[in-house]
N, CA, C and O atoms as CSV, one atom per row, in Angstrom:
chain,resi,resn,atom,element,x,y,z
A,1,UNK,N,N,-6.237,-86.298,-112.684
A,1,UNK,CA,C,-7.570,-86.323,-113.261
A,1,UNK,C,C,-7.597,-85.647,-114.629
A,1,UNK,O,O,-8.173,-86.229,-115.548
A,2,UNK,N,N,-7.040,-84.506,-114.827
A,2,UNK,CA,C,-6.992,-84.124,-115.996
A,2,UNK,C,C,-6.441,-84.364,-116.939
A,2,UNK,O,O,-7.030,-84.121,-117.992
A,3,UNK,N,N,-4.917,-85.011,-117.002
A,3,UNK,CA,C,-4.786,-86.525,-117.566
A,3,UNK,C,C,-5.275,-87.020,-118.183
A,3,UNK,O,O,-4.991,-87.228,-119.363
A,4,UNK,N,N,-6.444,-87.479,-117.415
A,4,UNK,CA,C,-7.363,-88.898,-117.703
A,4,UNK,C,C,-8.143,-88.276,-118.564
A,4,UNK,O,O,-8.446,-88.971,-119.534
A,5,UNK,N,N,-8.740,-86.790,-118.540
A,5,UNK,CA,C,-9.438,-86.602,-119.757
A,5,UNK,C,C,-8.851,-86.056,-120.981
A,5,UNK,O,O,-9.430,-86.053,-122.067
A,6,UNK,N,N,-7.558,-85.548,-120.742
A,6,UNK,CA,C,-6.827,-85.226,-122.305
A,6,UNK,C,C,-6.939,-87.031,-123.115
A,6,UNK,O,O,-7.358,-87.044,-124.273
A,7,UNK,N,N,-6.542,-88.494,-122.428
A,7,UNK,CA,C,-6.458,-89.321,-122.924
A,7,UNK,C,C,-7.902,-89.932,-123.398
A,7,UNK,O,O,-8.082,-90.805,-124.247
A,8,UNK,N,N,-8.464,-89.532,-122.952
A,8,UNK,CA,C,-10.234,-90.104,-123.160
A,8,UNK,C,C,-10.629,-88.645,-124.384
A,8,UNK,O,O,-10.890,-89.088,-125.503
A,9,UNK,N,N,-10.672,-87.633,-124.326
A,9,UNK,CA,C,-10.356,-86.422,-125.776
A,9,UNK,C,C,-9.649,-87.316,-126.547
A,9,UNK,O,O,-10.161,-87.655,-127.614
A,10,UNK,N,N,-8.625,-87.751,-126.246
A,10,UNK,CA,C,-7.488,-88.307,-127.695
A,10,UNK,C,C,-8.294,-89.589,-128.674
A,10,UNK,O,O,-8.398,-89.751,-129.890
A,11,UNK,N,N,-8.800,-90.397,-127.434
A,11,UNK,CA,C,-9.127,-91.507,-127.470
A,11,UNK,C,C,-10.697,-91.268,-128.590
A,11,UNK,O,O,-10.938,-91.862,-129.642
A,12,UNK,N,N,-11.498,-90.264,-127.930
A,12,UNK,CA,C,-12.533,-89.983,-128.764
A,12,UNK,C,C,-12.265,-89.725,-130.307
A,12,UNK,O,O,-12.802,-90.234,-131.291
A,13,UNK,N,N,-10.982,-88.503,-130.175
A,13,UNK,CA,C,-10.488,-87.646,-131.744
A,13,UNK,C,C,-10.415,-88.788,-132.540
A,13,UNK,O,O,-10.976,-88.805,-133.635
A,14,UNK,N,N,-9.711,-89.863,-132.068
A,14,UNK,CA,C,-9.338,-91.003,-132.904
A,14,UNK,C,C,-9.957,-91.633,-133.303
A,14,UNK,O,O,-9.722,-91.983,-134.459
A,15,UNK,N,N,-11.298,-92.252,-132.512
A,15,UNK,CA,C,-12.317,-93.317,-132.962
A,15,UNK,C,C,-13.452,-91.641,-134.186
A,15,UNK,O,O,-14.511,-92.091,-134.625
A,16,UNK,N,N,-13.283,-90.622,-134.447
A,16,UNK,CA,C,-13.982,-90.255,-134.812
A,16,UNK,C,C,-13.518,-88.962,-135.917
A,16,UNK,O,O,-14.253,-88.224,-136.574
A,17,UNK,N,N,-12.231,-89.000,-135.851
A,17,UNK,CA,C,-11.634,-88.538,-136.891
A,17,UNK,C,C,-10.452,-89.212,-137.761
A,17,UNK,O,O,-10.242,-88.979,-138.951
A,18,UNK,N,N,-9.682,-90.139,-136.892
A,18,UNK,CA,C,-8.729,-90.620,-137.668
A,18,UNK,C,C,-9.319,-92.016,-138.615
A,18,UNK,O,O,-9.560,-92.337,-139.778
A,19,UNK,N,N,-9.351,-92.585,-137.146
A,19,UNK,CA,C,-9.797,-94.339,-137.792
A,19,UNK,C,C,-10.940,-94.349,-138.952
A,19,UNK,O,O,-10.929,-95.366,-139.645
A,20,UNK,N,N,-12.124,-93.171,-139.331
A,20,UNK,CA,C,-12.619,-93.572,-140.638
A,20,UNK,C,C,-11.736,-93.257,-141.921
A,20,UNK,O,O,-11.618,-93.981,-142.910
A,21,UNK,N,N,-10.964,-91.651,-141.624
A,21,UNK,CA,C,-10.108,-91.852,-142.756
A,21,UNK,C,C,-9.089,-92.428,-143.105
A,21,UNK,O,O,-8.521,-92.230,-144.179
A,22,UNK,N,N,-8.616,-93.478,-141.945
A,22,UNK,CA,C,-7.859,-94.740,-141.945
A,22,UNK,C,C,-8.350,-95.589,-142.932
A,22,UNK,O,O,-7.800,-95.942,-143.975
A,23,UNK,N,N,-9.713,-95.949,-142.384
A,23,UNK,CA,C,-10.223,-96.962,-143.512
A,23,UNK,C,C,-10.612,-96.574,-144.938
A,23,UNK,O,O,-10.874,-97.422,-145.791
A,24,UNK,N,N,-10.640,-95.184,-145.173
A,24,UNK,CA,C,-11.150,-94.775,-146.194
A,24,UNK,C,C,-9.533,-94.884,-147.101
A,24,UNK,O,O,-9.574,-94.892,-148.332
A,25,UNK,N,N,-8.518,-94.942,-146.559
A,25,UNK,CA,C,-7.719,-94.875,-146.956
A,25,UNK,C,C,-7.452,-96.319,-148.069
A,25,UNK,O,O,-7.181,-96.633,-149.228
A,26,UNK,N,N,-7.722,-96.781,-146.898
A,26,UNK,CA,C,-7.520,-98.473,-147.369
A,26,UNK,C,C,-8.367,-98.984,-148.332
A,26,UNK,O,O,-7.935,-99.629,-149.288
A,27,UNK,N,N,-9.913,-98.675,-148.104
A,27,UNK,CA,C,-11.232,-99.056,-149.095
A,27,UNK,C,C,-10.656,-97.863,-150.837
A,27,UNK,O,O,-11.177,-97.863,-151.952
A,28,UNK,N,N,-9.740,-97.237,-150.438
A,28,UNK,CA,C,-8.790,-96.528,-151.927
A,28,UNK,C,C,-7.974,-97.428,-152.512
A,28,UNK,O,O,-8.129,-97.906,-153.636
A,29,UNK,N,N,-7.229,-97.626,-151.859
A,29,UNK,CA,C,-5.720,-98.103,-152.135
A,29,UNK,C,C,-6.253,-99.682,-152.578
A,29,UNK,O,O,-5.783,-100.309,-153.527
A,30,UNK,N,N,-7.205,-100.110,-151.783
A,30,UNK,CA,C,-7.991,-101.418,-152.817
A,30,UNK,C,C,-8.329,-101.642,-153.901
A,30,UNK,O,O,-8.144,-102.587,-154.667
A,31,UNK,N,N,-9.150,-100.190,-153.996
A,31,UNK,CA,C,-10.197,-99.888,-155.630
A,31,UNK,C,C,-8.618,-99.377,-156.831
A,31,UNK,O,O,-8.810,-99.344,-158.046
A,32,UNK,N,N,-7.766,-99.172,-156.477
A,32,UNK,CA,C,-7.097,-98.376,-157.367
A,32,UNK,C,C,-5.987,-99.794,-157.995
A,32,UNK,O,O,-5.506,-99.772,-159.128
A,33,UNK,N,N,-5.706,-101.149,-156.811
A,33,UNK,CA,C,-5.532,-101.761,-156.924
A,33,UNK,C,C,-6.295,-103.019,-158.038
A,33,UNK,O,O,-5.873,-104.067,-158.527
A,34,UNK,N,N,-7.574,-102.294,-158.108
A,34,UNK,CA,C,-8.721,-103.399,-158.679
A,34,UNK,C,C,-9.168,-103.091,-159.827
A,34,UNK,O,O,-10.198,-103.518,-160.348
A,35,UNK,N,N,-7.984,-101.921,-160.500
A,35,UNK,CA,C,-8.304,-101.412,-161.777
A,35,UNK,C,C,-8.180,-102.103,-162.849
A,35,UNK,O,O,-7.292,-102.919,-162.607
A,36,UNK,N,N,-8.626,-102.276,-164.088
A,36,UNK,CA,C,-7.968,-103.385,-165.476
A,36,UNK,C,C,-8.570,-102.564,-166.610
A,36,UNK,O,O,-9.659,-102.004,-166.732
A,37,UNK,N,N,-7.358,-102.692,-167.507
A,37,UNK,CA,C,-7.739,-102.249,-168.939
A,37,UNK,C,C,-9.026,-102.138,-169.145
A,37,UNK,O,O,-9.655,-103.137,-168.795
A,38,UNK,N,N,-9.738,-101.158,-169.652
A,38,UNK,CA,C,-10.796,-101.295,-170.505
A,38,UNK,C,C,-11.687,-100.747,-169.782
A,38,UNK,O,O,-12.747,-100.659,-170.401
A,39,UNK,N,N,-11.751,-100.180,-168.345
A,39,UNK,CA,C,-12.549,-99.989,-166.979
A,39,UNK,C,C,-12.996,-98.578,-167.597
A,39,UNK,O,O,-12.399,-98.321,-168.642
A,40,UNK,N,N,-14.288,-97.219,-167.008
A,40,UNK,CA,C,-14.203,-96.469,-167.625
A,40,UNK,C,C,-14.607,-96.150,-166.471
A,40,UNK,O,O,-15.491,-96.666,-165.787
A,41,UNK,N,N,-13.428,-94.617,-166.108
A,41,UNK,CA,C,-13.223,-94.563,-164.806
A,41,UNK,C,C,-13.192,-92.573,-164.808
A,41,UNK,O,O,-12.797,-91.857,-165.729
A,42,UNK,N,N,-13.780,-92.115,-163.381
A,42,UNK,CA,C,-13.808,-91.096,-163.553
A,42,UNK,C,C,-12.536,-90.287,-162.733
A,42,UNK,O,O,-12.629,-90.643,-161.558
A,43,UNK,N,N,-11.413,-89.362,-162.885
A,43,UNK,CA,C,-10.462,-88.459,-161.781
A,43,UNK,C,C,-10.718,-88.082,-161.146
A,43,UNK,O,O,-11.804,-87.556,-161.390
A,44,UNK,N,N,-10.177,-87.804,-159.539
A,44,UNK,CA,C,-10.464,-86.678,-159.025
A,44,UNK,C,C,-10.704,-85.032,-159.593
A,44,UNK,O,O,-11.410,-84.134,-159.133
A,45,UNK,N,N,-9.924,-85.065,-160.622
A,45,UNK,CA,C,-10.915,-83.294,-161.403
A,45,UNK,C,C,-11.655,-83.887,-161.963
A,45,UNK,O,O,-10.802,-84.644,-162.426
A,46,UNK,N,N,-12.801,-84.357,-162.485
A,46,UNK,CA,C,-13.368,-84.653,-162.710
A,46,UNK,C,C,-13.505,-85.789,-164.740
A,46,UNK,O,O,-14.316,-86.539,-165.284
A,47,UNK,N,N,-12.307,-85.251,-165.027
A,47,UNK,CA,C,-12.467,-86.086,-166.033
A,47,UNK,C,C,-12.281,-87.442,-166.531
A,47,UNK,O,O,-11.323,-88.120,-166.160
A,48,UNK,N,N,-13.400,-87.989,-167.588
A,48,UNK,CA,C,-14.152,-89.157,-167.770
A,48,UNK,C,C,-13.191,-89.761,-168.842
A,48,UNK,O,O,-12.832,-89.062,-169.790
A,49,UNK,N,N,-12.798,-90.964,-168.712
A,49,UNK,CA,C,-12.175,-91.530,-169.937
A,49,UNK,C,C,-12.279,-92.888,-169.603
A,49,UNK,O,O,-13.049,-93.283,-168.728
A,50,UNK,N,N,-11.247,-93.922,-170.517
A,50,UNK,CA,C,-10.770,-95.421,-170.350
A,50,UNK,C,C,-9.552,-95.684,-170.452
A,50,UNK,O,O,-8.760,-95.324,-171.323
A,51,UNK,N,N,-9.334,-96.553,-169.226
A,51,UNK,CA,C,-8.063,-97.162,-169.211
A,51,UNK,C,C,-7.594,-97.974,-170.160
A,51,UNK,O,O,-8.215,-98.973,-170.522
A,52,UNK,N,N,-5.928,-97.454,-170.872
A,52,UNK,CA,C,-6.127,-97.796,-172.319
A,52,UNK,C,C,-4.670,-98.763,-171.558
A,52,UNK,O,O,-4.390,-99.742,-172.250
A,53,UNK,N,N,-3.986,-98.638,-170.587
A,53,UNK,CA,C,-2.564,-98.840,-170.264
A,53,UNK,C,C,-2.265,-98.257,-168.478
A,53,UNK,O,O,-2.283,-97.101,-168.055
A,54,UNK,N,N,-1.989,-99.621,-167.684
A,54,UNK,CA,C,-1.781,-99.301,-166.091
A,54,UNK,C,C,-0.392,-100.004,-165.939
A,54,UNK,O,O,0.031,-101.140,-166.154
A,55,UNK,N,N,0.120,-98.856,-165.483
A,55,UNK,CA,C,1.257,-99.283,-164.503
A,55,UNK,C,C,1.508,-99.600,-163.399
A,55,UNK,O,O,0.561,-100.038,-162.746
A,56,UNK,N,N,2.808,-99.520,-162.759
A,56,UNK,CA,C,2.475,-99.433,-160.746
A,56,UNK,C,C,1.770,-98.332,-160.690
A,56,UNK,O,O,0.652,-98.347,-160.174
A,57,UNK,N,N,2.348,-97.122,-161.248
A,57,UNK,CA,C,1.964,-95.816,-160.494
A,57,UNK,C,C,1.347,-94.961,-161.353
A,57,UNK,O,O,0.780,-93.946,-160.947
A,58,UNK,N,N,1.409,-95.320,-162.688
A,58,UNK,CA,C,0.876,-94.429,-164.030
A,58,UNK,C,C,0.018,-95.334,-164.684
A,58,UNK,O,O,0.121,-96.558,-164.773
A,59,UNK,N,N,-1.099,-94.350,-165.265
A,59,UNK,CA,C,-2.198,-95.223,-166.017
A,59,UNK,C,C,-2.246,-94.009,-167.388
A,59,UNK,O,O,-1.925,-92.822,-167.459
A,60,UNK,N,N,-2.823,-95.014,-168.385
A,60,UNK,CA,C,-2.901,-93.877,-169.565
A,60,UNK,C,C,-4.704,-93.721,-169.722
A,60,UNK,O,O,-5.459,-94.691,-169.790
A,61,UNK,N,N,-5.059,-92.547,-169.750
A,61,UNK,CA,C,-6.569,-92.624,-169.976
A,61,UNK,C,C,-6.838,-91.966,-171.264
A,61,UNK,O,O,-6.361,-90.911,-171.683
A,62,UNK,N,N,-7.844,-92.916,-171.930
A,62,UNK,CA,C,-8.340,-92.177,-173.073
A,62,UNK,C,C,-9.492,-91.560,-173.136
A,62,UNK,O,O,-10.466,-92.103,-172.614
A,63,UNK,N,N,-9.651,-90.083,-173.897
A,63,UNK,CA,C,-10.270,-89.038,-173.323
A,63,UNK,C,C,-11.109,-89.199,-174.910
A,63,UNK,O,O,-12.308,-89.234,-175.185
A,64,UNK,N,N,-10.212,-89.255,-175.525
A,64,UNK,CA,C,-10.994,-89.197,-177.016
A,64,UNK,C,C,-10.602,-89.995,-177.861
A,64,UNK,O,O,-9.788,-90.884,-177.608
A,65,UNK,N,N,-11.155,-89.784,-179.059
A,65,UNK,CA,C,-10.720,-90.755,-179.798
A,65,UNK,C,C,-8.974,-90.187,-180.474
A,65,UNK,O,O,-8.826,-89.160,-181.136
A,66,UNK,N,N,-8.096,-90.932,-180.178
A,66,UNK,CA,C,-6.653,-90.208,-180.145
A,66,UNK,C,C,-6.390,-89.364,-179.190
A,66,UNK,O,O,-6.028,-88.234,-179.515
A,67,UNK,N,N,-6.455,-89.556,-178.424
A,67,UNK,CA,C,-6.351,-88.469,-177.127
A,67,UNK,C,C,-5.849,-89.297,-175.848
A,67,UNK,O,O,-6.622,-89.900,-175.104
A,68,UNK,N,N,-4.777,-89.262,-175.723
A,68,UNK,CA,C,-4.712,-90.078,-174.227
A,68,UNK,C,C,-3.907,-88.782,-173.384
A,68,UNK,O,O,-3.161,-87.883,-173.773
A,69,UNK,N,N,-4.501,-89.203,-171.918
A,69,UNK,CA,C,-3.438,-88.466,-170.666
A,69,UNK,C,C,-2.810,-89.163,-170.088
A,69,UNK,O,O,-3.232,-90.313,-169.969
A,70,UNK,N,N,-1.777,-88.872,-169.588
A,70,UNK,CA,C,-0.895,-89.902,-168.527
A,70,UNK,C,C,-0.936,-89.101,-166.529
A,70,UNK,O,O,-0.643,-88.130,-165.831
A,71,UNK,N,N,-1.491,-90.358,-166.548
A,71,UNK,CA,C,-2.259,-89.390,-164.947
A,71,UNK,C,C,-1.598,-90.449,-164.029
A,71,UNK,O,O,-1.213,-91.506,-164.528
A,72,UNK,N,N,-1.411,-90.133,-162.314
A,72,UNK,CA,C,-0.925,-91.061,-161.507
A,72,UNK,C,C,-2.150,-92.148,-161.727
A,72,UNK,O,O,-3.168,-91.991,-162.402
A,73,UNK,N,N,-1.714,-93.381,-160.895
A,73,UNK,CA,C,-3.146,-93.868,-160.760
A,73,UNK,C,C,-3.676,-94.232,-159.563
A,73,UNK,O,O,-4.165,-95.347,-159.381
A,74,UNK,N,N,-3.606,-93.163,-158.514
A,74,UNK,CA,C,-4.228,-92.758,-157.381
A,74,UNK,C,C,-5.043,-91.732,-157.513
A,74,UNK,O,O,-5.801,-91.575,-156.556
A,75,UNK,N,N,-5.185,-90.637,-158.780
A,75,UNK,CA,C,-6.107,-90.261,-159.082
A,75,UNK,C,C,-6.945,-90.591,-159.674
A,75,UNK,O,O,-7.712,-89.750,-160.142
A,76,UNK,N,N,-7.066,-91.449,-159.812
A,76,UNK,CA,C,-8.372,-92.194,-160.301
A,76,UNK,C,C,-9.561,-92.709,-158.839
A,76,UNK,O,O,-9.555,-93.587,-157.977
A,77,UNK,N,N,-10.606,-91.393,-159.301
A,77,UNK,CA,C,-11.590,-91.169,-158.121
A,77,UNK,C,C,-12.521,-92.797,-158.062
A,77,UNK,O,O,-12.608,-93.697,-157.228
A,78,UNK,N,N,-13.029,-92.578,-159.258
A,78,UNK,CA,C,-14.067,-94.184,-159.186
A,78,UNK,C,C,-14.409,-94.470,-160.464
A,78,UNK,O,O,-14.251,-93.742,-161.444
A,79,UNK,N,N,-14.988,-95.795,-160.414
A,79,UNK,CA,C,-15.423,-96.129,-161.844
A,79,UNK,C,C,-16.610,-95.721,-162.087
A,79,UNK,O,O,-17.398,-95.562,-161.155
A,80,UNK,N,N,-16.986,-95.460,-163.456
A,80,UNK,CA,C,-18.483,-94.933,-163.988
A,80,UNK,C,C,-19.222,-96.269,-164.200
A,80,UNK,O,O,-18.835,-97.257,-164.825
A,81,UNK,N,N,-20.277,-96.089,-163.592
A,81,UNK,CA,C,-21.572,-96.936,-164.122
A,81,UNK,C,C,-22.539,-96.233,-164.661
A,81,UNK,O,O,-23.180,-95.198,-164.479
A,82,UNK,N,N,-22.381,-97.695,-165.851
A,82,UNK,CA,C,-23.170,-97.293,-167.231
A,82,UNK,C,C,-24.751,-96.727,-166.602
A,82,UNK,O,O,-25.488,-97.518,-166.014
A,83,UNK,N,N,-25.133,-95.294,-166.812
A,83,UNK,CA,C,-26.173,-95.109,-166.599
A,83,UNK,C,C,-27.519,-95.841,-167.490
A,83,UNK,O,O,-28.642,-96.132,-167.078
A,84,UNK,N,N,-26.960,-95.990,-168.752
A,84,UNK,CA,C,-28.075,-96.843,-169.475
A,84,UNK,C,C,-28.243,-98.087,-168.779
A,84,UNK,O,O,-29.320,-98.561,-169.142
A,85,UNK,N,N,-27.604,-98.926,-167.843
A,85,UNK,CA,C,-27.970,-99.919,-167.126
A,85,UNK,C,C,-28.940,-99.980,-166.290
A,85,UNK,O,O,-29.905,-100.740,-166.201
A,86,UNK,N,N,-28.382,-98.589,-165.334
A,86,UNK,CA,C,-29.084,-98.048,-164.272
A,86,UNK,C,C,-30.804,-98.146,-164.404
A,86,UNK,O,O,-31.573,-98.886,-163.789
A,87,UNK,N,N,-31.098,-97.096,-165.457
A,87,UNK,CA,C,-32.129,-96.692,-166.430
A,87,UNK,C,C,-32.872,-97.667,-166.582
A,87,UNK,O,O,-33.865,-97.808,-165.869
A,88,UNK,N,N,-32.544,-98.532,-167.538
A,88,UNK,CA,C,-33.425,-99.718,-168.040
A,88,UNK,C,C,-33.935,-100.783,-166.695
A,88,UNK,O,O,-34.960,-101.465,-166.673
A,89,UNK,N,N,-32.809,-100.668,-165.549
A,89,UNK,CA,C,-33.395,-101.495,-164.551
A,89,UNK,C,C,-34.807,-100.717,-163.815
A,89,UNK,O,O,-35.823,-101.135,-163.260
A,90,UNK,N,N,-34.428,-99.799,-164.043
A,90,UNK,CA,C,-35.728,-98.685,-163.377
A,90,UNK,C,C,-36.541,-98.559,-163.943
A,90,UNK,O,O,-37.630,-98.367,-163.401
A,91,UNK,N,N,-36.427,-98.599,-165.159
A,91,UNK,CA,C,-37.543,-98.511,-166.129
A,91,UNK,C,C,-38.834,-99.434,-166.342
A,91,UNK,O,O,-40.050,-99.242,-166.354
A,92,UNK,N,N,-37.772,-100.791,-166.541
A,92,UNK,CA,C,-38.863,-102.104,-166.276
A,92,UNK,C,C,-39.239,-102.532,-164.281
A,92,UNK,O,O,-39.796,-103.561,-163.898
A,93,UNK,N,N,-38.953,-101.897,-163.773
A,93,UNK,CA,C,-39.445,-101.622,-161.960
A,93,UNK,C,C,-40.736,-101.443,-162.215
A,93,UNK,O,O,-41.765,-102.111,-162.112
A,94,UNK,N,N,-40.344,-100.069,-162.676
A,94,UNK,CA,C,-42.003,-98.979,-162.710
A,94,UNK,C,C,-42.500,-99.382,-163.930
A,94,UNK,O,O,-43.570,-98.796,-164.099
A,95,UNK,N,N,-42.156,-100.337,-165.170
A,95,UNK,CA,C,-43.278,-100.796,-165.597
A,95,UNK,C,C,-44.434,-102.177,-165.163
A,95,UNK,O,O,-45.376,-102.701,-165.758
A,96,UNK,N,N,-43.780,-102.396,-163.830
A,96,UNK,CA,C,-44.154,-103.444,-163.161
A,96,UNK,C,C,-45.249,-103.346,-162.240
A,96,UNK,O,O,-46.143,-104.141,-161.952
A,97,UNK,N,N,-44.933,-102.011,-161.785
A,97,UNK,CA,C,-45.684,-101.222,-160.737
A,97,UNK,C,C,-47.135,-100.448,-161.632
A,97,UNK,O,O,-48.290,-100.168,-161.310
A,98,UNK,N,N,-46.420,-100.336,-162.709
A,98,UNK,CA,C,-48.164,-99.805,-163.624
A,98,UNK,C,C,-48.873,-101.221,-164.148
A,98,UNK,O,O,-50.099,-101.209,-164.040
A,99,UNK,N,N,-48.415,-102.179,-164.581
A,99,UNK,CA,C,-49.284,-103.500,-164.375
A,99,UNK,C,C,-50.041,-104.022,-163.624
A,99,UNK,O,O,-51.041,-104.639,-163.992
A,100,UNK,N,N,-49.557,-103.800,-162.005
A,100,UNK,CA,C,-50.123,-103.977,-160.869
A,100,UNK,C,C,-51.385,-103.349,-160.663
A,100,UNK,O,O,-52.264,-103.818,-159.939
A,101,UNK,N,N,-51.448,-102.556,-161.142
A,101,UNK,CA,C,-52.659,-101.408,-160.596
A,101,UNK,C,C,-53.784,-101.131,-161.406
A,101,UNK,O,O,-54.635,-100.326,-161.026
């Protein structure tokens, strides 16, 4: 009997600790795969640049103007979206919502 619950414990640990960072693993190894020149992408420490040059395993990011780093490219956390996009979609929302009224 006690057995049966170390394997039903295991069985839980797994559906609730491993298998999401399984997939989180994978939903990575996709995005890092789905990178292309010109992308403007943020590191895990946090710094902001553009992909000027990707390799298998090395990417060059430009930080400034003349400034490049050579970073793996598994650190590359996510891409930046343009907040001025963001903005202007929100902007004309709520100017939609003051017309209404």
């Amino acid at each position: 009997m006690s057995f049966l619950i170390i394997i039903i414990l295991f069985v839980i640990a797994w559906v609730v600790l491993i298998l999401p960072k399984q997939r989180e693993v994978k939903r990575h190894n996709a995005f890092v795969q789905s990178l292309a020149i010109g992308d403007e992408v943020m590191t895990g420490s946090g710094i902001y640049g553009t992909l000027v040059e990707i390799d298998d395993a090395i990417v060059l990011l430009q930080v400034a103007s003349g400034v490049e780093l050579k970073i793996a490219r598994r650190a590359i956390a996510s891409k930046v979206v343009d907040p001025t996009a963001v903005d202007a979609g929100d902007s004309a929302d709520s100017g939609d919502e003051d017309s209404d009224a």
